[in-house]
N, C-alpha and C positions, 0 to 999 in steps of 0.2 A: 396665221395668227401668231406674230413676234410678242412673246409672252402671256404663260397659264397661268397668272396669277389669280385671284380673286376675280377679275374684270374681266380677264380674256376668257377665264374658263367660260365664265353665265354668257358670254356673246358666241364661244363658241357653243356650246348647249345649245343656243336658241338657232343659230346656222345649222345644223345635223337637226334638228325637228323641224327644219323648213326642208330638207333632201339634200343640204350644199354640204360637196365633200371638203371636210377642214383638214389642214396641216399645221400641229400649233410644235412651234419651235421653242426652247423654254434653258436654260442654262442650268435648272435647278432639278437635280438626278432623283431626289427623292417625288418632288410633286410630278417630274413627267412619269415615273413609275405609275404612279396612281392615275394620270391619264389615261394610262395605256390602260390600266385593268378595266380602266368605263368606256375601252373601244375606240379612242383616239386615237390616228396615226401621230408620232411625236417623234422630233427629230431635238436630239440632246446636244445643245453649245450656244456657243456665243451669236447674240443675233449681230456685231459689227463686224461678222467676219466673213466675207463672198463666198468660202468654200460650203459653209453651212447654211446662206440662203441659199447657192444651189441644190446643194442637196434635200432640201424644202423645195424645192420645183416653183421657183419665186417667176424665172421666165417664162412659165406657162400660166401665174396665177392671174384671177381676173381682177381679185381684190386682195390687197393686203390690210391687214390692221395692226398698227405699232402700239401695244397697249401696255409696254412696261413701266415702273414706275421708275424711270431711270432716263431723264431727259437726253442726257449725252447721249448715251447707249441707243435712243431713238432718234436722237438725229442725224447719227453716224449711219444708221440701219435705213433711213429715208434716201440717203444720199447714194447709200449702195445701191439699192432697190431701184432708184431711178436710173440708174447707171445700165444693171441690168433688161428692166421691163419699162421701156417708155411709154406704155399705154396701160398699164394697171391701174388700179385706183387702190391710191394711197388714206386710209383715215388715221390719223396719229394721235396719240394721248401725249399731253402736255399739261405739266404740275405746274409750271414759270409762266405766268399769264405775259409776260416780256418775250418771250420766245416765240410766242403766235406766229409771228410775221416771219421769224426767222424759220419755222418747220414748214410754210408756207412756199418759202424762197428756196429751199432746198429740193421742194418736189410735193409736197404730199397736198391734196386736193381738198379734205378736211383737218381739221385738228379742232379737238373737243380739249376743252378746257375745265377744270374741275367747278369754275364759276359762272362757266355759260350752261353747262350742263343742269348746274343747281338753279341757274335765274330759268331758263324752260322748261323745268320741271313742274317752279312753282306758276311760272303763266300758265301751263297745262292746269294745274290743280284746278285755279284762279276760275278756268273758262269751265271747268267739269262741274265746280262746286255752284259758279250760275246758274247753268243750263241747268243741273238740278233743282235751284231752289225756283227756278222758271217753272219748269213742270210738276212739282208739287204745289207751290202758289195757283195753276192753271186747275188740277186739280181738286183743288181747295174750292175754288169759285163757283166752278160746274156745281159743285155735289150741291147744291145750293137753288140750283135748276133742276126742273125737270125734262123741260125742252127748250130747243135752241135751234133758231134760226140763222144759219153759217153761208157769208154774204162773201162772194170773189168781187172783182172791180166787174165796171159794165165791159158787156163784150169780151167776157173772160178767156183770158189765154192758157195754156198748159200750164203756165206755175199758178196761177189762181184755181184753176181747178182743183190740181193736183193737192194744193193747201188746204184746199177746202173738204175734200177726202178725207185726208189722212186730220185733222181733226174731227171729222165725222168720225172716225176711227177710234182717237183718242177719246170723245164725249161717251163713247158708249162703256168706256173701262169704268166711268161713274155711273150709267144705266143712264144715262143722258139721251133723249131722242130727239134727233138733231136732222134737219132737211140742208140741204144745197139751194139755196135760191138767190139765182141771176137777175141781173137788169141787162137792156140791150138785147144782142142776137151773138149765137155760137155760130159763125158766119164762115171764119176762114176752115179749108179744106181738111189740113192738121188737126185744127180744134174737133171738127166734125169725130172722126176717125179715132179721134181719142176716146170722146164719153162713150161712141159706140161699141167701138172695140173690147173697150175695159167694162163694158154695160154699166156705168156711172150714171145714175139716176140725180137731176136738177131739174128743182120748179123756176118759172118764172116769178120775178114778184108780183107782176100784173094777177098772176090767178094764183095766189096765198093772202090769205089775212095774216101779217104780222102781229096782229094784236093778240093770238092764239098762243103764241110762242113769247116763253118766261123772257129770255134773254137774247139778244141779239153778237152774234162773232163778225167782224169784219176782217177780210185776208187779203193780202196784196197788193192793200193801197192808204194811201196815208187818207182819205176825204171819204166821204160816205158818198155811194151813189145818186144821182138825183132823183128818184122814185122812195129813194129809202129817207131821204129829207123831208118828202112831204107828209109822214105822218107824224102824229100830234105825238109829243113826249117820249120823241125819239131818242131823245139825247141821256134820259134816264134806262134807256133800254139797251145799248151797249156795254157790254160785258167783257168782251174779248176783243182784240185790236194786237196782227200779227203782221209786221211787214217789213220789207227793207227798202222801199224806198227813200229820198230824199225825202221829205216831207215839203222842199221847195219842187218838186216833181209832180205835186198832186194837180191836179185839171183846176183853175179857176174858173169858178163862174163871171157871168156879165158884172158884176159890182167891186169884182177882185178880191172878193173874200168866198169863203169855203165850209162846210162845217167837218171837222177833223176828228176820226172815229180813233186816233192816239191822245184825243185832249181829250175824249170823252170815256172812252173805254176801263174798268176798274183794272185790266189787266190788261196789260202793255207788254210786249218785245218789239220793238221796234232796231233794228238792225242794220244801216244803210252801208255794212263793211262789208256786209256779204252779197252776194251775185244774184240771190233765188230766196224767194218766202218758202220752197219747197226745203230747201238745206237744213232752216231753222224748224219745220215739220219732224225733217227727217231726224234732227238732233233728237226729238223729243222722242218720238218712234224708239230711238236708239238707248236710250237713258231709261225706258219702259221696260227694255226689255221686251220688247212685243216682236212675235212672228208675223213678221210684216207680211200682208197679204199680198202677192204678186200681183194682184191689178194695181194697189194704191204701191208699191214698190216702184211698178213699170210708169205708171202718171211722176212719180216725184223727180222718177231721173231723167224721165222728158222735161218736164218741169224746170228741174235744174239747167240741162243742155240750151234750151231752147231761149233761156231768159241771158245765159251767161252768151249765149251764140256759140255751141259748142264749146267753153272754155276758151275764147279768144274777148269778150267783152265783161268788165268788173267782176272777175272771177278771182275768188278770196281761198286760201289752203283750207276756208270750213268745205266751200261746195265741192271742193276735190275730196276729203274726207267722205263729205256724205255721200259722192257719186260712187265711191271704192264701196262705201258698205252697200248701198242699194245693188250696183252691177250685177253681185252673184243672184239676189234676190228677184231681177227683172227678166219678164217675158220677152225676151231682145226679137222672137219671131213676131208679137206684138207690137214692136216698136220700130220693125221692119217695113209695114203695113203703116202703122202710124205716118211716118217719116215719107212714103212715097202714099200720097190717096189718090185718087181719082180727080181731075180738075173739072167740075163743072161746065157746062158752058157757055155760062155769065161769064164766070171768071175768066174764060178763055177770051169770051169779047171784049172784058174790060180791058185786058192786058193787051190783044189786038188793038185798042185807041189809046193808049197809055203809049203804043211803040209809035202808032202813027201821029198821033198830035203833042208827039213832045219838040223843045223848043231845047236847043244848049247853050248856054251863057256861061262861056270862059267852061269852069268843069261844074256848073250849075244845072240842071235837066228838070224846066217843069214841062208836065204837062193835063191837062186837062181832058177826063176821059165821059163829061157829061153827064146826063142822068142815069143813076145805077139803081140798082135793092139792094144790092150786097155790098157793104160795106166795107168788108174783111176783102174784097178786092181787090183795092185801093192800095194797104202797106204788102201784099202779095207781088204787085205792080213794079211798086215802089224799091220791095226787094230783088225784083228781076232787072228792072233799068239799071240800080246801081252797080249791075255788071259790064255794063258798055266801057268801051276803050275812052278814056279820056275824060268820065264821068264821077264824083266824088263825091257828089252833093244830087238829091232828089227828091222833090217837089209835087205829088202824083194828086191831083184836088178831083171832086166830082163833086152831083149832087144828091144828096140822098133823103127820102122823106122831108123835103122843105128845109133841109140844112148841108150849108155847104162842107162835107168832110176833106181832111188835110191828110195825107201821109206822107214823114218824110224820112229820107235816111240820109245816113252818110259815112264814110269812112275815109273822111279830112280830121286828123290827131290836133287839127290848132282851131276846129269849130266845135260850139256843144251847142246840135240842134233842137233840144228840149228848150234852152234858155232863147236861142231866137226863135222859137214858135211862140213862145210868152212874151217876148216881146213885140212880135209884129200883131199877133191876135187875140191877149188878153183881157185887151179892153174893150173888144165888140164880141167875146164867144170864150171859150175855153179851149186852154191848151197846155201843153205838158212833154214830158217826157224824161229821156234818158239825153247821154252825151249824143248818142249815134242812132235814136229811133227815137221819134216823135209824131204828135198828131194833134190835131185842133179842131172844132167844130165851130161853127156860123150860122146863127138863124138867118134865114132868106127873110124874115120879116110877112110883109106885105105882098113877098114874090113869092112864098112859099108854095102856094099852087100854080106857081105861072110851069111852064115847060116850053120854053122857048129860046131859040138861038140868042138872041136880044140879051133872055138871064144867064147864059152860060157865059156872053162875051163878058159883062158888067162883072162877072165873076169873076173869069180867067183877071180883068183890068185888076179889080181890088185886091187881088190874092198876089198878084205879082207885083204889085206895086208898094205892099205893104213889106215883103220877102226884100226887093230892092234896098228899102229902102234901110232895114236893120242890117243885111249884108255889105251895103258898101257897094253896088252897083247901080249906075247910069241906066235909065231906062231908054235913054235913046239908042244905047249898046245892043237893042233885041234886032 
């Protein structure tokens, strides 16, 4: 630490109550005195002088920090320092916002300015002062209910679960009595493993009256499910509406319109900057002040991992924030379990004709795995193919309950397969997605009870035909 003044002391203070042993070097005989009586090692001279960063033990340090208020004197002291320890990390204080680039040039890795420090202070404030008036407006609504019916998207995945939890969590700080109720099926192997593990209790909506419950929450999706459309005066019974996705991501229906539980909802966060509807859960969790329960702990940071793809897909510094505070709080031998389950074996077969009857076009892979039940097979499939050598784009269809299901992936950085799945099957089914994970559905119509070679060819022809023809490939290419 090159200078105990006011600044260096409180950074060194907070280094020694993390366990890092500090060296603060200080030119000024009276303050390093008083250093030393609060237990400070302190070496007294000049910091532009090599004999006194040695003797600070600058070649062995892992970090230096230049925080005098004496710009020359720290950029003389940067120069040395690099001289000496070419792999240290340098952060340097600088009053001359003109100098930046020059304490930059010299060696040092950051340099904090007295005007970037004040403009991140107040964007901090800026997003703490939100998030608060988020969860006391959310707050405010509830008390207003007595029960509440809390809706994931259909086919719910870890972050819609896990959101849906942890406001089940949150409703009951107002004595709110609040159920989980899905549409679709908890199909894939993960999802299974999770409600069980964590013993996460969700109704269907097929066997609940929503008419019983004051208000209705939707999480982690911009459009309301299509079971939850069809009853009467739904649109006045949205309360709550929590999500990050695009709101152009949401699944259209056959007419291209949709009904949107952020247009209708009285309370709104809607968030498309951050990676996971669990992050913005977890903010709220964190602004309560609630001891987070370790099962709804262990779902948010699956939750978070699983939507961000481990931190490699639209992962925003909130979801890394919220994964750091959940971590200490998660059953990680829970999530062990989780993360490896048992593979079925549907699943095993579907994935068996996912590998045999795929087709590869340039680095395109569809294939066609026939008549399923499980649904959640399909992007399972889907995420296994797009492991093949040569492979970037996947295409994985079957048919399931009289509707032909889509799963696709990809990790080509110059295609966003949500937008061509809207494009090729918008206008006969619904479709959606992300940049790198997407999916679509298709009535079979008139075929819907047919089960024959005949409906899966007519299928495989229109499914790839349609795919062709948004992508920019010749179909006599197959």
């Amino acid at each position: 630490m090159l200078g105990g003044g006011s600044v260096g002391h409180v950074v060194a203070d907070a280094l020694r109550d993390r366990g890092e042993e500090v060296v603060i070097v200080d030119c000024n005989e009276d303050r390093a005195e008083v250093l030393k009586e609060q237990g400070f090692e302190v070496i007294i001279g000049d910091i532009t002088e090599k004999e006194v960063l040695l003797e600070a033990g600058i070649e062995k340090a892992v970090m230096v920090y230049v925080l005098t208020p004496d710009d020359d004197a720290n950029a003389e002291a940067i120069r040395l320092i690099r001289k000496i320890n070419e792999d240290t990390y340098i952060i340097a204080r600088v009053t001359d916002e003109e100098r930046v680039e020059e304490f930059k040039e010299l060696g040092a890795d950051e340099v904090l300015s007295p005007n970037q420090l004040l403009v991140g202070k107040l964007l901090h404030n800026i997003d703490n002062v939100r998030n608060r008036r988020k969860v006391h407006e959310l707050l405010t609504k509830l008390e207003d209910v007595e029960s509440l019916a809390i809706i994931p998207h259909n086919n719910p995945d870890p972050d819609s679960i896990a959101s849906a939890v942890a406001l089940q969590e949150i409703a009951s700080i107002v004595d709110v009595q609040s159920d989980v109720v899905y549409g679709g099926e908890i199909g894939h192997q993960e999802n299974k493993a999770l409600v069980n593990l964590l013993d996460i209790e969700m109704k269907r909506i097929s066997r609940v009256d929503l008419d019983e419950y004051d208000a209705i929450a939707v999480v982690d999706t911009p459009v309301l499910p299509r079971e939850l459309a069809e009853y009467d005066g739904i649109e006045d019974s949205i309360l709550v509406a929590v999500d990050h996705h695009d709101s152009s991501d949401g699944m259209m229906d056959m007419n291209g319109t949709s009904k949107s539980a952020l247009e209708l909802a009285d309370f709104v966060d809607h968030r498309p900057e951050v990676g996971a509807a669990s992050t913005i859960l977890t903010q709220y969790l964190k602004i309560l002040d609630r001891n987070v329960d370790r099962r709804i702990a262990t779902a948010l940071l699956y939750g978070i991992r699983t939507d961000t793809l481990n931190f490699t897909r639209n992962v925003s510094p909130e979801d890394l924030k919220a994964a750091a505070y959940l971590y200490p709080r998660a059953d990680h031998e829970a999530l062990a379990k989780i993360e490896s389950p048992d593979i079925s074996p549907e699943t095993l077969d579907v994935l068996g004709e996912a590998i045999r009857n795929r087709t590869v076009i340039r680095s395109y892979l569809f294939s066609n795995v026939g008549f399923v039940k499980n649904e959640d097979a399909l992007p399972q499939a889907a995420d296994y193919l797009l492991n093949l050598e040569g492979v970037h784009t996947v295409i994985v269809f079957g048919v399931v309950n009289g509707k032909v299901k889509i799963s696709a992936r990809t990790d080509d950085i110059r295609l966003n397969i949500g937008e061509i799945m809207k494009e090729a099957f918008g206008d006969v089914g619904s479709a959606g997605g992300h940049s790198k994970a997407a999916a679509a559905e298709i009535p079979l119509g008139i075929f819907q009870d047919v089960e024959s070679d005949m409906v899966l060819d007519l299928v495989e022809q229109a499914v790839r035909k349609r795919i062709f023809k948004v992508i920019g490939i010749e179909e006599e290419e197959d």
